[in-house]
Structures are given as structure tokens and as C-alpha cells.
N, C-alpha and C positions, 0 to 999 in steps of 0.2 A: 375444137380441141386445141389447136392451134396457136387462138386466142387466150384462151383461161389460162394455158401454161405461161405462154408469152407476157401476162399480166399479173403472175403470180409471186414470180420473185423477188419485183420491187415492194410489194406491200409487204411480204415477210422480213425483208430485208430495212423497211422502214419501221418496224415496229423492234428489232433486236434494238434499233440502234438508236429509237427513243427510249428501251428499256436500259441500257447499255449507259446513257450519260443520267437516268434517272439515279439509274446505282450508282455512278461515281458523284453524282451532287449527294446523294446522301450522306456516301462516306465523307466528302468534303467538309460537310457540316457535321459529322460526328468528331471530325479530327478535329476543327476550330475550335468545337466544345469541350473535349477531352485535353486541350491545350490550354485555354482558360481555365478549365476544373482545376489542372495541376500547378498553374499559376496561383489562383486562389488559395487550394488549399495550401500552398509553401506562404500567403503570405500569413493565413489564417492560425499554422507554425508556427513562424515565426511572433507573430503576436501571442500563443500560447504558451510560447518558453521563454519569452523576457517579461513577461507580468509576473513569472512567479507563483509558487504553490499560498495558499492561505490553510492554514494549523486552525481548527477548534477544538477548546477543551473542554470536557461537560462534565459535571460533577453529579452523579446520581446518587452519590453514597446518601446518609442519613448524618452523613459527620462530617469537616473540614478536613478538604486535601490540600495540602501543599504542593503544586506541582513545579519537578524540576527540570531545563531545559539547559543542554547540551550540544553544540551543532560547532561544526568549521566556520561558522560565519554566526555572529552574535546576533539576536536575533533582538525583540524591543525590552524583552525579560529573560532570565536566565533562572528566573524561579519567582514564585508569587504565592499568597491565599485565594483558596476557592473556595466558598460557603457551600455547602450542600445548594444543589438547582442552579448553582453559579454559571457560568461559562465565560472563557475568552478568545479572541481570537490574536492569530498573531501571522503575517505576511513574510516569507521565508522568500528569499531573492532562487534565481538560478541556479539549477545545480546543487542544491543543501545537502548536504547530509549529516545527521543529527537523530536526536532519540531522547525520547520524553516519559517523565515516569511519575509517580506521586509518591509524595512525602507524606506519611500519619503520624498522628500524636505528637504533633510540634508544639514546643512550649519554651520564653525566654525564662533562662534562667534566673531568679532572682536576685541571686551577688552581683553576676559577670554582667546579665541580660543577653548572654547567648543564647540566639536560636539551636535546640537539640530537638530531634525530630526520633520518633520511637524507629521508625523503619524508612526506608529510604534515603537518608541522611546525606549531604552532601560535602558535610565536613568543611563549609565555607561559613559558620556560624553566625549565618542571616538569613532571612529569607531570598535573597538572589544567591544561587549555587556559585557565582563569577568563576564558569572553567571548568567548575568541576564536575565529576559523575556521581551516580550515587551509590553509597554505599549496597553490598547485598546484604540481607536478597531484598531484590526488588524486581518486579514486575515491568519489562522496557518496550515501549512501545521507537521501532528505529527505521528510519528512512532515508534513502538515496533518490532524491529526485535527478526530472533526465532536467534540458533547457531544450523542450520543443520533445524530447525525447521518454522514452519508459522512466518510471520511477519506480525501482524497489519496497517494498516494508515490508516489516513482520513486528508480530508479538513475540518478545523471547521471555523463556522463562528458564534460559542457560544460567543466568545469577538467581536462581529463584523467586519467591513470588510472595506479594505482601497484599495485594489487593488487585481484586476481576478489570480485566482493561479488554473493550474489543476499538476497533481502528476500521472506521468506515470509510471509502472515497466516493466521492459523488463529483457528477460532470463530467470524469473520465472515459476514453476509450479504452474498449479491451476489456478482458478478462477483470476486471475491476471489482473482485471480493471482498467482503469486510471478512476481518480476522481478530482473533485474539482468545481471550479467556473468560468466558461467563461465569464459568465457577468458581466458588471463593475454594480454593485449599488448603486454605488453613482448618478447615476443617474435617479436615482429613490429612492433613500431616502427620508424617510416619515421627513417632515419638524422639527418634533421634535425629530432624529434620526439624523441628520446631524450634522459635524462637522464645523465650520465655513464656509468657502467659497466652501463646501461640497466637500474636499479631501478626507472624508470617511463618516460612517456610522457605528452608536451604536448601538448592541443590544441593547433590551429593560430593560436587565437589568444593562445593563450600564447608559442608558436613567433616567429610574425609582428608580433601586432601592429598588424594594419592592420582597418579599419572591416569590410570585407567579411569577413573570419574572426570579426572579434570580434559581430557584427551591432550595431553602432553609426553614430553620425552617419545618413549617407544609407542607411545598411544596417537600420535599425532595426528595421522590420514585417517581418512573415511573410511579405509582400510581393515586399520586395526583396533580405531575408536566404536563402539557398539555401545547401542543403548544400554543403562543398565534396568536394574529394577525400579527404581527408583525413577530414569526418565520416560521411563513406560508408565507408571502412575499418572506422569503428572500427564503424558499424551494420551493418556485413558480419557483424563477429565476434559484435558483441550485438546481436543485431535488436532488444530491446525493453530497452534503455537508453537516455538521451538521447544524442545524439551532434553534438546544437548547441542552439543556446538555441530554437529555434521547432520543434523535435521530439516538441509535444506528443501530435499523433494515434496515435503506435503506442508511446508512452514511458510516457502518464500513467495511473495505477491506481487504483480505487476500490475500498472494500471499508466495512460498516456495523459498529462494534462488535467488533471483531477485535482481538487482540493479534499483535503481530509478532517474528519470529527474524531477526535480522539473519547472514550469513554469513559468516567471511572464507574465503577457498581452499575455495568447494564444493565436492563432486564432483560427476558428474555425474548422480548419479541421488539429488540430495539435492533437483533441483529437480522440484517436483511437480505444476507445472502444463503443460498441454497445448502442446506445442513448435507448434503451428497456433492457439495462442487468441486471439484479437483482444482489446486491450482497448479499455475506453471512451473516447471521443473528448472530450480537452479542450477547453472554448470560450472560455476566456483562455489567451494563449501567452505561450510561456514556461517553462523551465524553471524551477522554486520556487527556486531559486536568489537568494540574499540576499531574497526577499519573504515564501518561505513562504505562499504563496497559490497556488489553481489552483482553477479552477472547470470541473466534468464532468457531464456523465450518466448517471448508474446506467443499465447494461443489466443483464440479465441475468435468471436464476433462484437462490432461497434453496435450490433442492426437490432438487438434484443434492449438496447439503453435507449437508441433512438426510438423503439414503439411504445416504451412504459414512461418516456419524458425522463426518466432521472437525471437529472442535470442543473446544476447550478450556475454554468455560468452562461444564461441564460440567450444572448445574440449570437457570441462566439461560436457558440455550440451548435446552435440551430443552422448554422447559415456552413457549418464544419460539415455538420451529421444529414444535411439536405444536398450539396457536394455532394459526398460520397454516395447519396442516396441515388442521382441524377446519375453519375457517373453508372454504377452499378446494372440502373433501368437502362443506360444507353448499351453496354454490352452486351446484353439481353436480348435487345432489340436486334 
């Protein structure tokens, strides 16, 4: 007895305190990894928010759009033709913020030779808007990119609406939803909402005029501004486009490092996000509308984009989205 007790305690006591530095090398080597990951992914960042977003514009109609572009920082065009099946694309530096819309039934006048465009109009009488916005109602597709950080959009149809626009991201992380308008409403524009031979459709406060449409004077907060009848139709049609200026809750969209496809005349199975997805709640109101600001909360998961591949920018991303993956399986462990 003597014996076995007398023999006992160094073996216990050798095996605590090989288990004991086994535990601390591991952690050692999870910390060295989890120091590299966050090196990485800052410089993977970094390289994400000085390349810059890339803009495509796709033309589905059956007709020529004239599309016009509006941004703080001049972009290679400021407005152009697109034949039906067209597309262009166009490289927006750091930080943009701006909003893109299309122009129908453009045509140079035969005296003057000025560009007059039926709806969307920019009043710069050419095809490059140089500056300026377009007239309503028009259909605005507007964006606040981060540099390395979140980027804002939405579809607004605060100035009304001329023709169907949805706004796809792809590459991005996060909650990264397409949004906009599939359906044309013009045809379904309420008779005192219509534009002549009904090419488009006026909000109400292009219609009216009055403080309570326009959410102005006494109407100004999120407060006292309420949808009316009117921006309930048009949110019947597009549930997740703006359809008044304080429609930020189910309107506004976040996405990290993404490039976007702009659409005109989608179909319907061209949009590719979840017809039940909620997006993220904005916490200034307001549609981006003339500020080009908006501020959100990222929800979501990167880890549902990293299983289905979506992503365009194709090394960045993989070697981003395989980081976070590593990291993730290391705290697990």
C-alpha cells in the first residue's frame, strides 16, 4: 500500500502538467492565428475600400433608356444611350454618393437639336445631364457607399415613378438584398397622378403640393409626416421601395464591399432576393434624396453568400470570406 500511494502522485501530477502546457500551446497557436486573421482581414479592408464600387446598368425594356447620373464626384458619364439588352458599366471611387435614373422618349429637337426627354428629363439639353438631376417623377435608384465600410441604397419613388428599376449587389457582405420596383405603375396610376398619355406617375406631392404630401412646414418629422393614400399604393406595388420621404424602415439597404447592377424593366425572376426579407432599419430618416446620406445597422450573416458563391469579386472575396470562415471554426474549437 505503501508503495502504490508513494508512486501515485508523481504520475497524476505528470500527466495535469502535460495536459496543462498542451492547453496553453493551443491557445498560443489560436492567438498567433486570430492575430494574423485580423491583420489580414484590415489589409483585405483596406484593399476593399480604395478600389471602389463598380455601377452596371442593364437595359431590359423593349425601348431605349437614356440613363442619367448624378453623384458628389463625376463619374466617366453623367448621362448616355442604352439600346434595349444594352449595358454599361461605370467605376465610382470611395465613398460616392449619388443616384441613377433613366430617361424615356428622348428625342433632338429639329430647330434647336436639343435633347427633350418625355420623363426623366434633366434639363441639361444633351444627352450628359452635366450636374444636374432629373426631373419628376422619375424612378431613382441612390447610393452612399462606405470606403472599406457599409454602403447605403434604396429605390425611391418619393419623386414618382416612370419606369420598373430593381438595384442588385453582388460580392458583398451582409445583409446584402436587391431592391426596387418590378412593377410598371403606370399602369395603375390614379387618374390625377398621371402624366399625359400615362408615361409615368406623380407622387402626391408632385400632384398637390401641399405640406402634408410633401412632408414639409408642420409635416416635416417622421412624427407628423404619414403615409398617405397615395404612398400606400405605390408600397402595395413595391413593398421595399421608398414610397414617402420617412419610409426608411422597410426601404433602406445595407450591403459591405459589393458592386451593384442597376435594372431597368426587370423580370421577375431577375430579382434575387427573398420576397419575405426584411431589411435593415434606418436610424436617420429620410429618404437619400438631394443629401445622399443615411445611417443603418448592419444585421445579418456573410456565411449564407459565402455557401451559394455569390460574389464577384472573385480572389478578394474568397480569401475575405475563407478568414472569417477560419476564424469562426477556430472559436468553435
Amino acid at each position: 500500500m505503501s508503495l502504490l500511494s508513494s508512486n501515485s502522485p508523481p504520475s497524476i501530477s505528470v500527466s495535469v502538467s502535460s495536459h496543462r502546457k498542451n492547453n496553453i500551446n493551443s491557445i498560443l497557436v489560436q492567438m498567433e492565428f486570430l492575430f494574423f486573421s485580423i491583420y489580414l482581414l484590415s489589409l483585405i479592408s483596406f484593399f476593399h475600400g480604395t478600389s471602389g464600387t463598380t455601377f452596371t446598368l442593364v437595359n431590359k425594356c423593349d425601348y431605349t433608356v437614356w440613363p442619367g447620373i448624378l453623384g458628389n464626384t463625376q463619374l466617366d458619364s453623367t448621362g448616355f444611350e442604352l439600346p434595349s439588352g444594352g449595358s454599361r458599366s461605370f467605376q465610382a471611387p470611395p465613398s460616392w454618393s449619388g443616384r441613377f435614373w433613366g430617361r424615356t422618349g428622348c428625342a433632338s429637337d429639329q430647330t434647336t437639336g436639343q435633347l427633350i426627354c418625355q420623363t426623366g428629363d434633366c434639363g441639361s439639353t444633351q444627352i450628359e445631364c452635366n450636374g444636374r438631376g432629373a426631373t419628376p417623377p422619375a424612378t431613382l435608384a441612390e447610393f452612399t457607399t462606405g470606403s472599406g465600410t457599409q454602403d447605403f441604397y434604396d429605390v425611391s419613388l418619393v419623386d414618382g415613378f416612370n419606369l420598373p428599376m430593381i438595384v442588385e449587389p453582388s460580392g458583398g457582405l451582409g445583409m446584402c438584398f436587391s431592391t426596387g420596383c418590378i412593377n410598371d405603375l403606370n399602369r395603375q396610376c390614379p387618374t390625377e397622378l398621371r402624366v399625359d398619355s400615362g408615361e409615368a406617375c406623380k407622387s402626391a406631392c408632385e400632384a398637390f403640393g401641399t405640406p402634408e404630401y410633401c412632408c414639409s412646414g408642420p409635416y416635416a418629422t417622421p412624427d407628423t409626416c404619414k403615409p398617405s393614400v397615395y404612398s400606400e399604393m405605390f408600397k402595395a406595388a413595391c413593398p421595399k421601395a421608398y414610397s414617402y420621404a420617412y419610409d426608411d424602415a422597410t426601404s433602406t439597404f445595407t450591403c459591405t464591399g459589393a458592386d451593384y447592377t442597376i435594372t431597368f424593366c426587370p423580370s421577375s425572376t431577375s430579382q434575387k432576393s427573398e420576397s419575405n426579407a426584411i431589411p435593415t432599419t434606418a436610424t436617420t430618416y429620410g429618404s437619400i434624396t438631394g443629401s445622399g446620406e443615411v445611417s443603418s445597422e448592419e444585421k445579418g450573416s456573410w456565411l449564407p453568400y459565402l455557401l451559394t458563391g455569390d460574389s464577384s469579386k472573385s480572389l478578394s472575396d474568397a480569401v475575405f470570406h475563407t478568414t472569417l470562415l477560419a476564424i469562426f471554426l477556430v472559436f468553435l474549437a
